[in-house]
C-alpha positions in Angstrom: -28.1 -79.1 50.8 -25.3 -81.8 51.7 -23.1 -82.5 49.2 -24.2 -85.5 48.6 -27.9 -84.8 47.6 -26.6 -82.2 45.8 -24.7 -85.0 43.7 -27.7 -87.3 43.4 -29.6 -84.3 41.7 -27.2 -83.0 39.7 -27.1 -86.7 38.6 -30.9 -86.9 38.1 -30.4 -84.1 36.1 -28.1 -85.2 33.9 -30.2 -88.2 33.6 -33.2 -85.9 32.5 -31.5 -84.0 30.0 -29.9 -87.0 28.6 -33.5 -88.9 27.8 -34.8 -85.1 26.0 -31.6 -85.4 24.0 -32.6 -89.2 23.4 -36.1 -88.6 22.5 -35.1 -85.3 20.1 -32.8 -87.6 18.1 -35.2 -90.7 17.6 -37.7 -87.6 16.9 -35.5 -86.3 14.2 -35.1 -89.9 12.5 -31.5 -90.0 13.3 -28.9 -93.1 15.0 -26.6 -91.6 17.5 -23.7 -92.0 14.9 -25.5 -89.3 12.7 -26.2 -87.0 15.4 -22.0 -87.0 16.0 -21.2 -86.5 13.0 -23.3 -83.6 11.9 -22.3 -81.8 15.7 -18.6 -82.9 14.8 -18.4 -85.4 18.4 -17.8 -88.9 19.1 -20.8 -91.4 18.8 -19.8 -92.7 22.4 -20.8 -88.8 23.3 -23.8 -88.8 22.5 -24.2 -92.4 23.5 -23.2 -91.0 27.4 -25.0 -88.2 27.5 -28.5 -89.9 26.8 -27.2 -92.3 29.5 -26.8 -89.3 32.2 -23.3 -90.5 32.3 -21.9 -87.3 30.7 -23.1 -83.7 30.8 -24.6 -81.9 28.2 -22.0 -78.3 27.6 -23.9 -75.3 26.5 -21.9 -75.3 23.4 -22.9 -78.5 22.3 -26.6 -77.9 23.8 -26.7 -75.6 21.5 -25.5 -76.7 18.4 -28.0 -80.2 18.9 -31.0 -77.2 19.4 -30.1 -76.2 15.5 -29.7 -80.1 14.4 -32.2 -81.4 15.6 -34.8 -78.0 15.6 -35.8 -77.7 19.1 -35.9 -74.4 19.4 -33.7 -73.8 22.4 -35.4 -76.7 24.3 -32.0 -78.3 25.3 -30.0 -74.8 25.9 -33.2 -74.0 28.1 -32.8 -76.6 29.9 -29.3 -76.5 31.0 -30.4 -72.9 32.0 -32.3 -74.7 34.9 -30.3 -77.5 36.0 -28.0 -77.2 39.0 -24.1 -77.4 38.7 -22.9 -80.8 38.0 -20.5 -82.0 40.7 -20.0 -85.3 39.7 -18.2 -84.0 36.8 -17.6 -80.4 36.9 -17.5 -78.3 33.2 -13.9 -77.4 33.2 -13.5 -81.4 33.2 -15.9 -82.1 30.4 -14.0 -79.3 28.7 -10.9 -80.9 28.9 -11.9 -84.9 28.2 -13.5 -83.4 25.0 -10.2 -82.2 23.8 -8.8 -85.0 25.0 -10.8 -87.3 23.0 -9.8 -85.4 19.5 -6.1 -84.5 20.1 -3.4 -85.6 18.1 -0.8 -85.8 20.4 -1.3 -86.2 24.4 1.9 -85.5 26.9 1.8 -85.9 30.6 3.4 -85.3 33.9 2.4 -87.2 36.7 3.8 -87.2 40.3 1.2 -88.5 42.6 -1.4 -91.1 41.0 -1.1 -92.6 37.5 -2.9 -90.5 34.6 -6.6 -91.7 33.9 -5.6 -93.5 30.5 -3.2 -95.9 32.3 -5.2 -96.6 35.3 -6.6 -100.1 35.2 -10.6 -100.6 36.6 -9.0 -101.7 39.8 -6.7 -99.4 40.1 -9.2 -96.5 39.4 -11.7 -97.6 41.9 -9.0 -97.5 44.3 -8.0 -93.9 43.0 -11.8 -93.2 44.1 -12.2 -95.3 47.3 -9.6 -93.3 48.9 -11.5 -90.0 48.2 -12.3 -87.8 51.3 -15.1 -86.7 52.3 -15.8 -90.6 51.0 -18.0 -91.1 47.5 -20.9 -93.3 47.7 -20.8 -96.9 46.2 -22.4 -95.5 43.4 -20.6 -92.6 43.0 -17.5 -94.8 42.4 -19.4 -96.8 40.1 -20.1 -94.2 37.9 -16.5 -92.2 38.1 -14.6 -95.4 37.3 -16.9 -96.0 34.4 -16.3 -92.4 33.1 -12.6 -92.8 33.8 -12.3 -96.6 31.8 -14.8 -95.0 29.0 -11.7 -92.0 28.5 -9.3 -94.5 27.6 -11.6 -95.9 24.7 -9.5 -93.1 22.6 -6.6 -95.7 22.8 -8.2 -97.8 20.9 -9.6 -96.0 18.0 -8.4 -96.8 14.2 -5.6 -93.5 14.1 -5.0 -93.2 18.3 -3.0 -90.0 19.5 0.8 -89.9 20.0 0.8 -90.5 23.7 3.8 -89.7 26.0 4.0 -90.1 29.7 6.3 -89.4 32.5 5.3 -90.8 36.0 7.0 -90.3 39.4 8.9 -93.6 40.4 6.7 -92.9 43.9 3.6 -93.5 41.6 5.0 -96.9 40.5 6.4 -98.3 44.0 2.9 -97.1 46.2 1.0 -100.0 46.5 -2.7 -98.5 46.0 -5.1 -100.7 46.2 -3.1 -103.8 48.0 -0.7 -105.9 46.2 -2.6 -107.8 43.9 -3.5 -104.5 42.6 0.0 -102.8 42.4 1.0 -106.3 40.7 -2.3 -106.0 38.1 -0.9 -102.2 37.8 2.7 -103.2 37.4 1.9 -105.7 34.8 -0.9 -103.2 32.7 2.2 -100.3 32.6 4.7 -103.2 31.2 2.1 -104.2 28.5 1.7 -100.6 27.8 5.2 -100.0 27.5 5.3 -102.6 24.1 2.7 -100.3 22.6 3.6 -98.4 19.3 3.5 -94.7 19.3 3.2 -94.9 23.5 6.1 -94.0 25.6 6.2 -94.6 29.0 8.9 -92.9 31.1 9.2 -93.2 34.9 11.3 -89.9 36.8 13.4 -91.7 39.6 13.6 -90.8 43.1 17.0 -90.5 43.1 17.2 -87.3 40.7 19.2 -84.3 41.8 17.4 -82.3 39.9 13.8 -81.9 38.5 12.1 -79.7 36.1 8.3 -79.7 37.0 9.0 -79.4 41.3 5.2 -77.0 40.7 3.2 -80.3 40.2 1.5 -82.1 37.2 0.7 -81.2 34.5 -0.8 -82.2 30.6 0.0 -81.1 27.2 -2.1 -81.9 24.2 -2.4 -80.9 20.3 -5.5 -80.5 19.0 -7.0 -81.6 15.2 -6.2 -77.9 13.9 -3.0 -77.8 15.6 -4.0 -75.7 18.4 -1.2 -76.3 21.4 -2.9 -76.4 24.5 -2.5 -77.1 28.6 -4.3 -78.5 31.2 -3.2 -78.7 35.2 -5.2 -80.1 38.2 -5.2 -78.6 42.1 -7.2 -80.3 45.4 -10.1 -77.5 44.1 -10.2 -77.4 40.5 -8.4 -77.0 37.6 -7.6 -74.9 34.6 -6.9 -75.2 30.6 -4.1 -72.9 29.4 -4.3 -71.5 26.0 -1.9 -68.8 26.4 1.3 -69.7 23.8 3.6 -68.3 26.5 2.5 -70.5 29.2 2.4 -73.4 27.2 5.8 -72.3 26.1 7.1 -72.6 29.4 5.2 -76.5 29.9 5.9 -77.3 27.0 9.8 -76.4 27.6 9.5 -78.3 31.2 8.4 -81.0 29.3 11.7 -81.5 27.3 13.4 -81.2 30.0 11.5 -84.0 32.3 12.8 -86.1 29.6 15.9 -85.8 29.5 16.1 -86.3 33.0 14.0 -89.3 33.7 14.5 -93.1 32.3 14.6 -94.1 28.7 11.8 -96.4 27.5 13.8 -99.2 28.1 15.4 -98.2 31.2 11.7 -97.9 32.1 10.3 -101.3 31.1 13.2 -102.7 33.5 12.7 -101.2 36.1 9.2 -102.4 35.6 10.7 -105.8 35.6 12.4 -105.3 38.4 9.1 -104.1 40.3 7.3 -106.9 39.1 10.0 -109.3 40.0 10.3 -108.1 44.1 6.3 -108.7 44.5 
């Protein structure tokens, strides 16, 4: 099948599940804000998956069979529908911790992480994809990629900390009314409490992460995890050693790139030259 109608029905699919999950919960008597909390999620969670905008995991498949007494209808049913593409399980595995964890670290040396990318800049980010996505496909990976950063904004939001590649913040992606639209989102950013933004300049002699990026976050029960991203996949690290050694890069990337105020004017500088 081309990869492309393999996307459009793993999307229908999605879709499909979504609506059973829908129609167990109204069923059930309950909103979608009772459904999270008694399966310990976000409301917006549930609120994507009956919109086909998210996938359905096993483990939460299952836990919603027990809640809302389907009998396995929902596990079943992710038995029989093909691999998501769009947005592959070791992704949804990650953006679920993501969305709970205290504390949030990252290394970034070729595009800007998800939670600082404007909509513009995103749908750059996917424009540029090859083999090409559909219009629609971009549609619906910027929405999932804007939807992420909704964590930012709840009432207690995760210690955030992120070091980006001076190359990131110089490349104009997108054309320059977008790099200026970039440029001016990372300086707002920069103001935020509890967010630091640190940019690694070209000119280093030395570098502590030369192996590529990398994320490190903590979860609610304190759990010290890793996440890294290749052109073919990805993986989550829960070995303390490894994330001993990240976590140790980490410390080091800081020392070595700008302060947070150094940052913010170079920022200005940036800002200033377009």
């Amino acid at each position: 099948m081309h990869p492309r109608n393999r996307q459009r029905k793993n999307a229908s699919a999605m879709k499909l599940v979504g609506a059973l999950v829908a129609h167990f919960r109204k069923a059930a008597g309950m909103t979608q804000r009772q459904l999270a909390d008694r399966s310990n999620t976000q409301p917006e969670t549930i609120a994507s998956i009956e919109q086909g905008r998210r996938a359905l995991l096993p483990p939460l498949a299952c836990a919603l069979d027990d809640i809302l007494e389907t009998k396995g209808a929902l596990g079943t049913a992710l038995e029989y529908m093909p691999e998501v593409d769009l947005i592959p399980a070791w992704a949804e595995e990650y953006m679920d911790l993501e969305r709970r964890a205290l504390a949030l670290s990252f290394f970034a040396n070729q595009v800007l992480p998800g939670l600082l990318q404007t909509e513009a800049y995103a749908r750059a980010v996917f424009a540029s994809r090859v083999p090409a996505f559909s219009p629609e496909e971009i549609d619906t990976h910027v929405s999932n990629r804007l939807e992420r950063q909704e964590i930012m904004q709840r009432k207690l939001p995760p210690t955030t900390s992120f070091i980006v590649s001076e190359a990131i913040v110089r490349t104009p992606l997108g054309g320059t009314e977008v790099h200026r639209e970039t440029l001016r989102h990372l300086r707002a950013c920069a103001d935020i409490p509890g967010f630091t933004l640190q940019i690694m300049p070209l000119d280093r002699a030395t570098h502590a992460a030369l192996d590529g990026p990398f994320i490190l976050l903590e979860t609610p029960d304190y759990q010290r995890l890793a996440y890294t991203e290749t052109q073919r996949g990805s993986q989550l690290i829960s070995d303390p050693d490894e994330v001993s050694i990240l976590g140790q890069r980490y410390a080091m990337l800081r020392t070595q790139a700008l302060n947070a105020e150094e940052t913010r004017d170079l920022l200005d500088r940036l800002l200033g030259e377009l």
